[in-house]
DOBAVEX-652468 format. One record per atom (N, C-alpha, C): residue in one letter; x, z, y. Coordinates in steps of 0.02 Angstrom, whole numbers, plus 50000, padded with zeros to 5 digits. Each point is the difference from the previous one (the first is absolute). Layout:
N
aXZY...
***
This chain:
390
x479885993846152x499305002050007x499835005049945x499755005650026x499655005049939x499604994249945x500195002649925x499984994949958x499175002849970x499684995249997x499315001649948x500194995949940x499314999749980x500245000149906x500034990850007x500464998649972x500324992749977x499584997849958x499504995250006x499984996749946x500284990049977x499834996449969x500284993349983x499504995149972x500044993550019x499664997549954x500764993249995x499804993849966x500454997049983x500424997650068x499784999550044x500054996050090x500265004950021x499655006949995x500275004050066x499995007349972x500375005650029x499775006250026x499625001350043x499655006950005x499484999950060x500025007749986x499855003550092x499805005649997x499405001550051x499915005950015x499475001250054x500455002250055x499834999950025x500495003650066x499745009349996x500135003950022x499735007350017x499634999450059x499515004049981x499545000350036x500045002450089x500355002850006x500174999250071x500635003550003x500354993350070x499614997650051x499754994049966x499544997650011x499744994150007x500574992450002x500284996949970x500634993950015x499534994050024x500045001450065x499714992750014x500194992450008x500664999749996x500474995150010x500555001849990x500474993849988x500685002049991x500634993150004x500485001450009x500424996850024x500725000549975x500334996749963x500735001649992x499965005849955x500435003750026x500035007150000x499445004850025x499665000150043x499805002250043x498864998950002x499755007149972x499424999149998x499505005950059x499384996950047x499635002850034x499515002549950x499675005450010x499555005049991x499795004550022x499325003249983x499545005850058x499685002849916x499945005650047x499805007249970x499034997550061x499535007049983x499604999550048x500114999350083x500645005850031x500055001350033x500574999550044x500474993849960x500604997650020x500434992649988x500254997650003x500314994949970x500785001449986x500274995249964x500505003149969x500574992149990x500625003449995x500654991149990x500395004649941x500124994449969x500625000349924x500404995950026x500675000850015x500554997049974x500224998749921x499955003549960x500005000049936x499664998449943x499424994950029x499244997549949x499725007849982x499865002450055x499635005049979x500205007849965x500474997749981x500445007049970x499875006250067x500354998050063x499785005450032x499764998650060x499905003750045x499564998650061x500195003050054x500424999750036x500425003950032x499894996450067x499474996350009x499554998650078x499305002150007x499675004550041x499315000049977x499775000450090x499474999050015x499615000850081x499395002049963x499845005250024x499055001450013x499784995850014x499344997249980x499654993350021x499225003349959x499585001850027x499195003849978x499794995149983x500024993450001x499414994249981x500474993849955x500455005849965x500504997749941x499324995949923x499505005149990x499894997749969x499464993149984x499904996750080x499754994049996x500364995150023x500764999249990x500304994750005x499824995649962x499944992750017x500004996149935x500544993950012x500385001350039x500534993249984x500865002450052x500414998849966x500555001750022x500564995249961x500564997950046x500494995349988x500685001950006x500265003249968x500915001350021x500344993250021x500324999250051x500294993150031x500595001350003x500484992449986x500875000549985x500415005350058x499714999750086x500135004650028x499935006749976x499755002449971x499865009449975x499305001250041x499704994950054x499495001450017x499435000649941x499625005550015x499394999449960x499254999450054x499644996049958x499424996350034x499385005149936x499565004950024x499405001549962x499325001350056x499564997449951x499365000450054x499515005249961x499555002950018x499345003849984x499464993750017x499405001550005x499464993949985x500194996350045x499975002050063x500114997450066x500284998650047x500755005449981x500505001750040x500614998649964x500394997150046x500594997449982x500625003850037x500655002949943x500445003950043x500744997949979x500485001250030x500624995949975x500465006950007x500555001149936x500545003150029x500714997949991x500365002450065x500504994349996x500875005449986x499775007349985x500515004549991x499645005049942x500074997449954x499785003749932x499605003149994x499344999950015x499485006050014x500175005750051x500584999850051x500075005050030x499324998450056x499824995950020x499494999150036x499404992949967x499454999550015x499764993850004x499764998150070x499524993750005x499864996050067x499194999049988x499834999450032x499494996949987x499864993150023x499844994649982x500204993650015x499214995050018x499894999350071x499374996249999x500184993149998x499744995649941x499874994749989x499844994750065x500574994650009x499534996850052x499504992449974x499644998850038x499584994549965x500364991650013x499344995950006x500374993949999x500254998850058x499635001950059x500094999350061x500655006450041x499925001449951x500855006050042x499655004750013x499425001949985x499615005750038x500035005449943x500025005250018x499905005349940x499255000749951x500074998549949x499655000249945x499755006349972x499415001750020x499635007250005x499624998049932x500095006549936x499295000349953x499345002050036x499644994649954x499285002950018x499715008550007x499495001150030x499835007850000x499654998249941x500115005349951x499664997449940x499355003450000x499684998349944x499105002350010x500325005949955x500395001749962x500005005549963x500505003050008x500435005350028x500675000450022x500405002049945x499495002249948x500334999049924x500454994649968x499684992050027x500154996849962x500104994450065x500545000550027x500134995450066x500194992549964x500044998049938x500144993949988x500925001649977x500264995049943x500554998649978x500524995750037x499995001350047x500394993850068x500424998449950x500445003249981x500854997149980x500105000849908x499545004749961x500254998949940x500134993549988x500484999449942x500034993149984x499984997849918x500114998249960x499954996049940x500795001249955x500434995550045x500784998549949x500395006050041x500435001149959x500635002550009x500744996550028x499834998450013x500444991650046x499845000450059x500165001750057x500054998150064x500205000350040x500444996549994x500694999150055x500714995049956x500024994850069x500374994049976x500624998850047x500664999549961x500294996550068x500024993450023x499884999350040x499584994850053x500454997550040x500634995849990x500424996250033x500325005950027x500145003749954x500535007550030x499665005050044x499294996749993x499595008150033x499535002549943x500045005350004x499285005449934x499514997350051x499624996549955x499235001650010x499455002349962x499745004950044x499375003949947x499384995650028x499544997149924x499614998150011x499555001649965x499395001349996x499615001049960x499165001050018x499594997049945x499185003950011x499405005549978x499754998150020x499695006349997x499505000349921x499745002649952x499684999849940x499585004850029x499404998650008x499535006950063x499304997849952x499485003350047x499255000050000x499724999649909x500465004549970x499745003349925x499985006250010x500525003650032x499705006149989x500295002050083x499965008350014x500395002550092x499594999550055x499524993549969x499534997250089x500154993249985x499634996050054x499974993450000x500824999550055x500194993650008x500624998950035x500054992250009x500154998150067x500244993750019x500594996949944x499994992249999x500694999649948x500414996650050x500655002549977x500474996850050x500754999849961x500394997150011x500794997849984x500285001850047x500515003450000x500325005650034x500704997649996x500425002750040x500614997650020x500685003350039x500645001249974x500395003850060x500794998049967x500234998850075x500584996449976x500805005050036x499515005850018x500645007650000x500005003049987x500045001249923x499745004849956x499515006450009x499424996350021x499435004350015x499865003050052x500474999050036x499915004450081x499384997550039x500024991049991x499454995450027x499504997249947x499505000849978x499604998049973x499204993850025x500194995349974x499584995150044x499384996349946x499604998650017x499574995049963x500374991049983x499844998149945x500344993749993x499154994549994x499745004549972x499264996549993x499455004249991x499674998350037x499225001649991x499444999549981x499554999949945x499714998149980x499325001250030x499324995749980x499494999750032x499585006749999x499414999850000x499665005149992x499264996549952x500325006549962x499614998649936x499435005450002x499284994049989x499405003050022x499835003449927x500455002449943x499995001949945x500295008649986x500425001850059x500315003650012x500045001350085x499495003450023x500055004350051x499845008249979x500265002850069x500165007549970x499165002250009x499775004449943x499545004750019x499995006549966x500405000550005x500605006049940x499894999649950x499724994249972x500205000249930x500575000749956x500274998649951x500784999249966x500334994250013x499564994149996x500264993349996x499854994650057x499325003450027x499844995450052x499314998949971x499634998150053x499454996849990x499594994150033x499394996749996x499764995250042x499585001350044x500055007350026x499815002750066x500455003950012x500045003050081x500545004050015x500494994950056x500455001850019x500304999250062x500544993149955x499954996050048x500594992449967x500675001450034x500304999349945x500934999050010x500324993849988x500595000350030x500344995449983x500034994550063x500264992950006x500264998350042x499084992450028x499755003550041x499514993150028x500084996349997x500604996450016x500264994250007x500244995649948x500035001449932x500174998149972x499404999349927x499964993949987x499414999449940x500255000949919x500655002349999x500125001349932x500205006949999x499525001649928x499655008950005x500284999649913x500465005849999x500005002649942x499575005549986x500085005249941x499925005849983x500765003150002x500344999049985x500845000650026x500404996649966x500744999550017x500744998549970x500095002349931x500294998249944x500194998749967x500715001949990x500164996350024x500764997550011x500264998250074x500874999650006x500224997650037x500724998149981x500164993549979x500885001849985x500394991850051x500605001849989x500344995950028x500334994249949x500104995050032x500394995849951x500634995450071x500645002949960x500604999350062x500164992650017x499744995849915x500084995049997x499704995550059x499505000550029x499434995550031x499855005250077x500365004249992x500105006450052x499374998750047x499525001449928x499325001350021x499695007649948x499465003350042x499575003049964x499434998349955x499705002549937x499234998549980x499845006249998x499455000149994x499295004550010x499454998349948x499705003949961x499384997249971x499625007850021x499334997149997x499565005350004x499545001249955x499475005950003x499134997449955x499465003050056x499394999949960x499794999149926x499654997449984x499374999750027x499404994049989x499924994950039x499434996149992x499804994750048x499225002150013x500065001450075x499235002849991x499924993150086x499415003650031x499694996050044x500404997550062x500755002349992x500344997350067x500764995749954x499824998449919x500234994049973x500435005849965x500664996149953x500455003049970x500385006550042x500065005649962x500465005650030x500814999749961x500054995349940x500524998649987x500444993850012x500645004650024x500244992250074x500865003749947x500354992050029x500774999950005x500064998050060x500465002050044x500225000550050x500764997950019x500444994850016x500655000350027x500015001150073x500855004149998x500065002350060x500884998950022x500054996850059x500605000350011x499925001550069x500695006750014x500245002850064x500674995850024x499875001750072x500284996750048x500505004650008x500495002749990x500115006550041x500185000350073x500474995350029x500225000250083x499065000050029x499584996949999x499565000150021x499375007249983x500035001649936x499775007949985x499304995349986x499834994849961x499534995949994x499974998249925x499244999549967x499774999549940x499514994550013x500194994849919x499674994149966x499835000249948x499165001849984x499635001749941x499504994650010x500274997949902x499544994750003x499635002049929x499264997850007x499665003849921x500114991749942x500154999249958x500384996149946x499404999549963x499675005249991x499414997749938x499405005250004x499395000849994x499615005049984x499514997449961x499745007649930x499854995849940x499445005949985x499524999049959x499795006249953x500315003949978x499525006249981x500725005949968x500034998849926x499614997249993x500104999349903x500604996049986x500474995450043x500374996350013x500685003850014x500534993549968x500735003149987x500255001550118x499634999650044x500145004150064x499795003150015x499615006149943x499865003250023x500565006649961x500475003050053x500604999349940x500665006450045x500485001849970x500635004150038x500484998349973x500465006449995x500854998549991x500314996450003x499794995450079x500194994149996x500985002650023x500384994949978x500765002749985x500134989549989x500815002950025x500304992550020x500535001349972x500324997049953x500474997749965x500404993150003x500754999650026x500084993450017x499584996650024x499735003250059x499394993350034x499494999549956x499835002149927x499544998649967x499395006150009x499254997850008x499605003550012x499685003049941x499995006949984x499955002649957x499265003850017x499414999349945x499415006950015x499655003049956x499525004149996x499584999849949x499305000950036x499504998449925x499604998550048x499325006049988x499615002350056x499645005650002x499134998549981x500034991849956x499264998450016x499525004549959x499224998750025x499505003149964x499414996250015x499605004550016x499444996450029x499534994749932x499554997250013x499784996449963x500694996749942x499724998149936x500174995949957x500144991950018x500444997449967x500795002849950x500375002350079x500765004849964x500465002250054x500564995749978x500354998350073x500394994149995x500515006950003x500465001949935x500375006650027x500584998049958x500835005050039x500354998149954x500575002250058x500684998749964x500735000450059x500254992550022x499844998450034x500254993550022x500504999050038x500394993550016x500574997950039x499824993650000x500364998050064x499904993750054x500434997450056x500364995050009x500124999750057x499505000350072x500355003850050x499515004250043x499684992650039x500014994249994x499604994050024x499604999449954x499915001749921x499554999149962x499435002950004x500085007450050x499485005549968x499474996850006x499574994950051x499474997249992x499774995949942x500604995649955x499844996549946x500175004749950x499405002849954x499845001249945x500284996149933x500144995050004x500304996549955x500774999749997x500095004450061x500694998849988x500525006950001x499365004549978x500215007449982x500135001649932x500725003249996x500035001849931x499635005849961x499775002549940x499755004750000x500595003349926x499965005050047x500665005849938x499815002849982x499625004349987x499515004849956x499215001450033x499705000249962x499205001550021x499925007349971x499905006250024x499915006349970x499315002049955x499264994250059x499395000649974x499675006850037x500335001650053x499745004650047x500274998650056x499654998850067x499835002750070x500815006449990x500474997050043x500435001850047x500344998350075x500195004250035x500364997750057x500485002750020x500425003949947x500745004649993x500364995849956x500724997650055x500544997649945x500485000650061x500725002149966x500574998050040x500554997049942x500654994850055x500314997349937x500535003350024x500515002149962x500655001750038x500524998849934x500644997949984x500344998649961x499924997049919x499384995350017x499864996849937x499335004849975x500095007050037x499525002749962x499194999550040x499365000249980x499444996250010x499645007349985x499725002350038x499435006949985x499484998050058x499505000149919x499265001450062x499395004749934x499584998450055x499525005549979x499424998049976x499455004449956x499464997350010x499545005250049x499334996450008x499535005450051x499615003249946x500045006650005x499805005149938x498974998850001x499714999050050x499365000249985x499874991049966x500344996350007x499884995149981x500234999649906x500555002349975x500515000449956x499735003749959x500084998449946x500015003249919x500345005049992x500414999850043x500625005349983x499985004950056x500135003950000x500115007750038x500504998950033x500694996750013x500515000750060x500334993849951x499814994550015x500164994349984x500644997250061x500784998949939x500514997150023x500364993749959x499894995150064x500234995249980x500864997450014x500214997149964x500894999550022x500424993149958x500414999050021x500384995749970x500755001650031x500545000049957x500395001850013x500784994250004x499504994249987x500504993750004x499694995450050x499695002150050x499844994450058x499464995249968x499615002949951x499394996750002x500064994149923x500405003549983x500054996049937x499675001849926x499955006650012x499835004749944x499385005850033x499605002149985x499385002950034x499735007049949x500035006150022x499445006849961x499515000550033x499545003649982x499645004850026x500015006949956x499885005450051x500015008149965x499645002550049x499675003549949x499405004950027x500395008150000x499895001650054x500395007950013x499455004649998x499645000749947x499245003949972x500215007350036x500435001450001x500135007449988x499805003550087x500164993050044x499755002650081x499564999350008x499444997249962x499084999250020x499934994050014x499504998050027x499684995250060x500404999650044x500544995850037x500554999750046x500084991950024x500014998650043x500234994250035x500805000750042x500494996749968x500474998950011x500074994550075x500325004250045x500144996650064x500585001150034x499864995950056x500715003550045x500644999649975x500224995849973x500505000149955x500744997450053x500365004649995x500575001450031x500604996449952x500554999050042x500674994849975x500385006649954x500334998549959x500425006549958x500365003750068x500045006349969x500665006050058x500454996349958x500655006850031x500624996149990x500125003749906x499595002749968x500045003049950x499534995049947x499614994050031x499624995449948x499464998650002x499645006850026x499165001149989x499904996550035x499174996249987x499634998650050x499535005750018x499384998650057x499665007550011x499364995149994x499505001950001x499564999050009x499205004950015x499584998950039x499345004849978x499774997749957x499705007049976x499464998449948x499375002350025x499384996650011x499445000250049x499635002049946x499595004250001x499414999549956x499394997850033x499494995449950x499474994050006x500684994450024x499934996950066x500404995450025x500475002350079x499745004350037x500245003350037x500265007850056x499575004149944x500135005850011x500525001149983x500305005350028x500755002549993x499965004049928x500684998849980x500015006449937x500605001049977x500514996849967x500345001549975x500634995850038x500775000449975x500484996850023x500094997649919x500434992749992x500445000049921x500594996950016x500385000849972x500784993549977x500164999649958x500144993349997x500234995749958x500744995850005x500345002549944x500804997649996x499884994049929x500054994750021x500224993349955x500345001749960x499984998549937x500454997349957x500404994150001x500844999549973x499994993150021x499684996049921x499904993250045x499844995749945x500354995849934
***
């Protein structure tokens, strides 16, 4: 990868990425990215780019997945496209719903801001699933783009088919009236039928052990009860059938209201995103995944003292984030480099106001990737981070 300036603290190296293309994800070897007016594949982490397609509405992608096939899965607010021969072509891929029927976005009230259907939160998504990839994931919507239905999403051929796994209610907190986030007038989304209403997903990860899914969502509790839910989910596959069951829903000042949720030996790993009224039940916790309802029987591994919902674990090593409007610190990183035994924090002053997200598994060269959002979800910057060992 074209090298920017190196810097270190005791845990890690870290750089910025160059400013374009844009690295939106990455994989192995192998990282997706867009310019305004194109998208772009690395075989080489970025060093070079020797795939590119025209694509004009490059620069409102917000979520894209490189999958073990070479398929790549990226969406714009609303639209979802798959390619399955290196950018020589893409697809365009309509979503079907619960019922098998094709899954149409709303006409939005602002055609500016049709809603965030598919961005998502982690950098994690996609599991093998009894020897099949499955991409699963939700939606993190109705802050900024337009208001947007929430839903858990699903495809088990590397993106060609894209299906709903769950639906969430319709939240009289978030209908579209072109605002950024939604409002409590304006047109209702989301699923009738169903009485549990987020503001959106969080999370979505797998645990192989219990060869089930969790889900947590937020954010408040307003007049149609808690918007922060945990959710289990187990697929059927011969049948093409989903079992979601909600496990707990709590206040947000509370350790569920929360992300990076990540499974280690069967062990449930998270941190937690509370706020809201006084005291915050906050911190990195682990649990066996029957505990998550008993509180007493959660461990707690570090408390940072700020509102997060960015962490991934991958080889002992533990990175998460803090949320920059909440945080003391300007691009607050948290890490441990022995599986939770030993704990920093470092403030990366030098990038501003930044919220660390999206945090991607190392390429085959070390880095992790991550965005760097400025406030909590605007786009802005790319970073990586290469571990030290411990």
């Amino acid at each position: 990868m074209p090298q920017t300036q190196i810097a270190e603290t005791d845990h890690f190296w870290y750089r910025l990425a160059p400013e374009w293309p844009y690295i939106d994800s990455q994989r192995d070897n192998k990282a997706f990215g867009h310019t305004y007016d194109e998208v772009m594949l690395s075989e080489d982490n970025g060093n070079t780019w020797p795939h590119k397609l025209a694509f004009p509405n490059a620069r409102n992608i917000t979520f894209s997945c490189i999958l073990e096939s070479g398929n790549v899965v990226f969406t714009t607010s609303s639209k979802l496209y798959v390619t399955t021969d290196n950018l020589q072509t893409c697809e365009y891929v309509t979503v079907k719903d619960l019922d098998g029927s094709d899954y149409i976005p709303h006409t939005a009230h602002d055609p500016d801001r049709p809603g965030w259907y598919f961005h998502t939160l982690p950098g994690v998504n996609s599991w093998d699933v009894n020897g099949t990839e499955m991409l699963v994931w939700g939606n993190y919507c109705n802050v900024v783009g337009g208001a947007a239905p929430v839903n858990i999403y699903y495809s088990i051929d590397g993106g060609q088919t894209v299906k709903i796994a769950y639906a969430f209610g319709q939240n009289l907190r978030t209908r579209d009236n072109g605002s950024p986030g939604g409002s409590a007038d304006g047109t209702l989304l989301g699923n009738p039928d169903n009485p549990v209403c987020a503001r959106h997903v969080h999370a979505v990860a797998y645990n192989p052990v219990e060869d089930a899914f969790y889900a947590c969502t937020g954010d408040g509790t307003r007049e149609q009860g808690h918007e922060c839910h945990w959710l289990r989910g187990t697929y059927e596959h011969d049948a093409d059938r989903w079992d979601w069951q909600v496990i707990i829903s709590d206040y947000s000042n509370s350790r569920y209201k929360a992300g990076g949720i990540t499974f280690v030996d069967g062990e449930l790993y998270w941190i937690s995103d509370s706020n809201g009224p006084e005291p915050h039940d906050r911190g990195i916790f682990r649990c066996a995944p029957e505990d998550l309802a008993r509180p007493e029987a959660h461990t707690l591994l570090f408390n940072p003292q700020v509102e997060s919902g960015n962490m991934i674990i991958q080889d002992d090593v533990i990175l998460a984030s803090h949320c920059a409007p909440a945080s003391p610190m300007d691009t607050g990183i948290i890490v441990s480099t022995d599986a939770g035994e030993t704990w920093a924090q470092y403030d990366l002053k030098e990038f501003g106001k930044r919220s660390p997200t999206r945090f991607h598994e190392k390429n085959s060269e070390g880095w992790f990737r991550m965005d760097l959002r400025s406030g909590w979800v605007e786009y802005a910057d790319v970073l990586f981070i290469k571990p030290k060992e411990s």
